[in-house]
N, C-alpha and C positions, 0 to 999 in steps of 0.2 A: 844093730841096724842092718836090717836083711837086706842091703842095695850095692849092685855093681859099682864100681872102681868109678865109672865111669856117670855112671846117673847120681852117682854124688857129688862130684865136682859140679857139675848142672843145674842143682837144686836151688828151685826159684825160693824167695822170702817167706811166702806160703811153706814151701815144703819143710825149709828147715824150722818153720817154730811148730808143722805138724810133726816134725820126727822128735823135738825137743819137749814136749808136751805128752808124746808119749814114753819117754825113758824111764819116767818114775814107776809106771807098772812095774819094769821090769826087777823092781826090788823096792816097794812102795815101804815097805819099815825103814829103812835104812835111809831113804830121801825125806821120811816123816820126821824121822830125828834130827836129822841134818837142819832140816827148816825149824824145828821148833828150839836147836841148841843153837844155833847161829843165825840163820836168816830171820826170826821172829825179833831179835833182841835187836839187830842191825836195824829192821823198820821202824822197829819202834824206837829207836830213838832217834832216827831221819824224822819222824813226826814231832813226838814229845820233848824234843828237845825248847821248841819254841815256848813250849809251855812257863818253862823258866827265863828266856831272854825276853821276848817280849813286852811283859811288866818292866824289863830294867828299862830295855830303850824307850819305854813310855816314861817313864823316871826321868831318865836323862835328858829326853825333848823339853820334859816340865821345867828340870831344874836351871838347861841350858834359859828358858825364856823367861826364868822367874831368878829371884834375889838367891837362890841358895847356897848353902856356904859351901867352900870349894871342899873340907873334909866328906862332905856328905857327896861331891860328886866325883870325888875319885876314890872315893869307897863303893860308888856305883861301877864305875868303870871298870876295877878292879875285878869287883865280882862277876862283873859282863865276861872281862878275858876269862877268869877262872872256870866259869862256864864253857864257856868256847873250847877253850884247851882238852878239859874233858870229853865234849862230847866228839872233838874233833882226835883225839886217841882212841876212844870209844869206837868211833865210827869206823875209820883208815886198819884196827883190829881187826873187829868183825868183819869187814870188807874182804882182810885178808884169808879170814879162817873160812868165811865161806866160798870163796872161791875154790880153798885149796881143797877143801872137803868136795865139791860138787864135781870139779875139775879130774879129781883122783878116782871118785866114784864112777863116774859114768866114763872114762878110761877102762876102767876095770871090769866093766860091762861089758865093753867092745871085744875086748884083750880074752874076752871068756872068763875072768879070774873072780872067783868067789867073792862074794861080796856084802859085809856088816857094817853095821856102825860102829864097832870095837877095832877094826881095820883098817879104815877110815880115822879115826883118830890116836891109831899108832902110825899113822904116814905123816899126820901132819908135823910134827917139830922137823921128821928132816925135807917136809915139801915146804914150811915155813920162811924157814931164813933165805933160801932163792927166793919167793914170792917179794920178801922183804927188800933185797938190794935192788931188786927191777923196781918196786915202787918209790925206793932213794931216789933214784935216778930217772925217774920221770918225772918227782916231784922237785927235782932241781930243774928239770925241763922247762915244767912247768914254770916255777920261779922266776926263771931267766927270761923265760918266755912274757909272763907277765909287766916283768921289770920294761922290758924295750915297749908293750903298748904304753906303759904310762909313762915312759920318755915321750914318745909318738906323739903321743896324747895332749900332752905339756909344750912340748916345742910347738904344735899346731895351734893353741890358744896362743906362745910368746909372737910366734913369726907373722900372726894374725892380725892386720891393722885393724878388720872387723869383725870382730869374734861370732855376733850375730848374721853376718852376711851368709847368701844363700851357699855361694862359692864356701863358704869356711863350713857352715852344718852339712854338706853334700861332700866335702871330701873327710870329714871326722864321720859320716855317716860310711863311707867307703872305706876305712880305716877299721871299724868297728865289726864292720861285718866281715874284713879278712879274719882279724882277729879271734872273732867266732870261728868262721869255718877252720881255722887251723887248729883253733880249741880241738872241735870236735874230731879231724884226721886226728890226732895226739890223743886223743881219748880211744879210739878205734885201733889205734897200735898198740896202747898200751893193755888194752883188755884182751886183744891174741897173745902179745907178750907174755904175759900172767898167765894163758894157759900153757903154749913155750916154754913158762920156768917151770914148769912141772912134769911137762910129760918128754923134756929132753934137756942133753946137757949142759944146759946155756939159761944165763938170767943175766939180769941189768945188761948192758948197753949193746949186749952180743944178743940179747933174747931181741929188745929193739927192732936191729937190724936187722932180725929174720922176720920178725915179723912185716918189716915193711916190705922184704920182698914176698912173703906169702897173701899180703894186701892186694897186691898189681893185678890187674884186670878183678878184681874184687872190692875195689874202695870204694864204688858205689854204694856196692849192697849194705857194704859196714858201716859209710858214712848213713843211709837209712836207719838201719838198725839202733845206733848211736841217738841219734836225733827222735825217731822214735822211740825209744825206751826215757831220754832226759825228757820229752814233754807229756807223756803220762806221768813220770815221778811228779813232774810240775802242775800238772793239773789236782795230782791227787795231794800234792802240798800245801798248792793255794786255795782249796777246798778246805781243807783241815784250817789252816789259817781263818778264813773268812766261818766256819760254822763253830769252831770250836777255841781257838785261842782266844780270838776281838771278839771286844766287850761292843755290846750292841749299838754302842752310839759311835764306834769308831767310825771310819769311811772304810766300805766294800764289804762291812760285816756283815753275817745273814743270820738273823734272828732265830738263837735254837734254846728251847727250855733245858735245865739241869738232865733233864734226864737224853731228854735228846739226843745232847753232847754227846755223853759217855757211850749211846749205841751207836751215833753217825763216826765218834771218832773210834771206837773198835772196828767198825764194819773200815773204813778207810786203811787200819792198821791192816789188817786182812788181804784188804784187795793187794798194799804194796808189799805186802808177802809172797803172795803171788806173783804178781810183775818181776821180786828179787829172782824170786826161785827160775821164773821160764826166762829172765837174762841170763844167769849163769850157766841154764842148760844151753840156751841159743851162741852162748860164749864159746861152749864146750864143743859142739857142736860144728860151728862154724869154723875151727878150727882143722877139724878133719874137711871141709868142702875146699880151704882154701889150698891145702895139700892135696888132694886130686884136682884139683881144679889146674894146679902145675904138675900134675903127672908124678907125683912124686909117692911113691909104693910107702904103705905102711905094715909092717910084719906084726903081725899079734903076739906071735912068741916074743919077739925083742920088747916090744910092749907087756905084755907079762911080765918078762924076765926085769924089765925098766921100773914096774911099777912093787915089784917084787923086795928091789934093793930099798925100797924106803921102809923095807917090815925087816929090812936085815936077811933076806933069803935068798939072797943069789951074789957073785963076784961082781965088780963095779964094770958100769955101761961101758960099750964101745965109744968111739970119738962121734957117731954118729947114730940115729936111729933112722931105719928103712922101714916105715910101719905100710899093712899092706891089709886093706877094709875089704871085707868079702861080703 
């Protein structure tokens, strides 16, 4: 990235998905594998996974409304969670592996340092297990987090004389919407985070808290970014959904022939390949703007030398890294 110290801390939303957009030039083999061994698989199974739940929970709507015997519906059930479990390891995996691949690559671009996809996947086991404890611990965050809206939530219906009253949907509508917006700051920390445990020596609840202070006068751009990136995924989900999961007489389905399917729902797999690959670069990214953006010098060599020790080729980090974009 050929820009001053200074016009990168600067860079408006535009700028940084046109700097992230263009990276892959810079070693297009190496970012073509990366997407085809982790980013492609990840999509696709954010998409295809409905392919199999969906007939359950049609099952299970049928069976709740009809006489069926309770073996048959918690063998439904069963296989619902067995699904879930899967695709939800599935997923939180690749999650991982592609961040740390895309994250280490386009470091290593910056830092000057040679760069494959056979080097890129001798970094990742030891960029992996940091990636992994920061995602423990957001994912207990998270947990905890969820745990108190649905106390919130529950107490607001008990303490309610009138659950339907305007007063009681107006403040669970208030309620809901913090809820959100905290989701989304918690999703925005933890995606700087996640580049944090990679390119410095701190993960789980230390990567956190740097990251929240590298957020400050920047939680706009990131809450953006966050919110736009979740409602394309959502658009191109509930699309997929409505042309290719539902059967044509569901409600919201849009009527597509056998063959249809299979080219609307590849061309969709596609585009959210896409969208994965330019968030994780805008991840990557963004992480350098938010460090000039507080003045904070990055050294290439120390970055070299940092991204070095995960190939075994250099003495273990300083307590801190001073990295410095030219």
């Amino acid at each position: 990235m050929d820009l001053e110290q200074e016009e990168l801390g600067n860079l408006s939303l535009v700028d940084i998905l046109r700097e992230s957009i263009s990276i892959p030039r810079s070693s297009s083999r190496t970012f073509a594998l990366i997407t085809v061994t982790f980013i492609f698989p990840l999509s696709f199974a954010i998409l295809a996974h409905s392919l199999f739940t969906h007939p359950i929970i049609n099952h299970l709507k049928s069976s709740f409304s009809s006489s069926s015997s309770s073996s048959s519906y918690a063998s439904q059930w069963s296989l619902l969670f067995l699904y879930q479990f899967v695709y939800l390891l599935f997923l939180f995996t690749f999650s991982l592996l592609s961040t740390a691949a895309t994250v280490f690559t386009v470091a290593s671009l910056y830092a000057a340092k040679p760069v494959s996809f056979s080097s890129t996947l001798s970094a990742i086991p030891t960029v992996f297990p940091r990636l992994f404890r920061t995602f423990l611990w957001v994912s207990l965050i998270m947990l905890l987090y969820n745990a108190t809206f649905g106390v919130c939530v529950l107490i607001i219906f008990i303490a309610s004389s009138y659950p339907d009253s305007a007063a009681s949907v107006l403040f669970l509508a208030v309620v809901i919407l913090a809820f959100l917006a905290a989701h989304v700051y918690i999703s925005a920390l933890w995606h700087l985070a996640s580049v944090i445990s990679v390119l410095e020596p701190v993960c789980g609840l230390a990567a956190m808290a740097k990251s929240r202070g590298l957020l400050r006068g920047r939680t706009r751009m990131a809450i953006t970014m966050i919110i736009a990136y979740f409602s394309v995924c959502g658009l191109i989900g509930g699309f997929f959904r409505a042309t290719v999961v539902k059967a044509p007489y569901e409600k919201g389905s849009i009527w597509v022939g056998p063959v249809g399917k299979v080219v609307i729902g590849g061309a969709l797999v596609a585009v959210l390949v896409l969208v994965n690959l330019v968030g994780l670069l805008v991840q990557s990214v963004f992480y350098y703007v938010c460090k000039s953006f507080h003045h904070q010098q990055i050294d290439k060599s120390a970055l070299y030398d940092h991204l070095g020790g995960y190939l075994g080729e250099y003495v273990p980090l300083k307590s801190s890294i001073q990295m410095e974009i030219i």
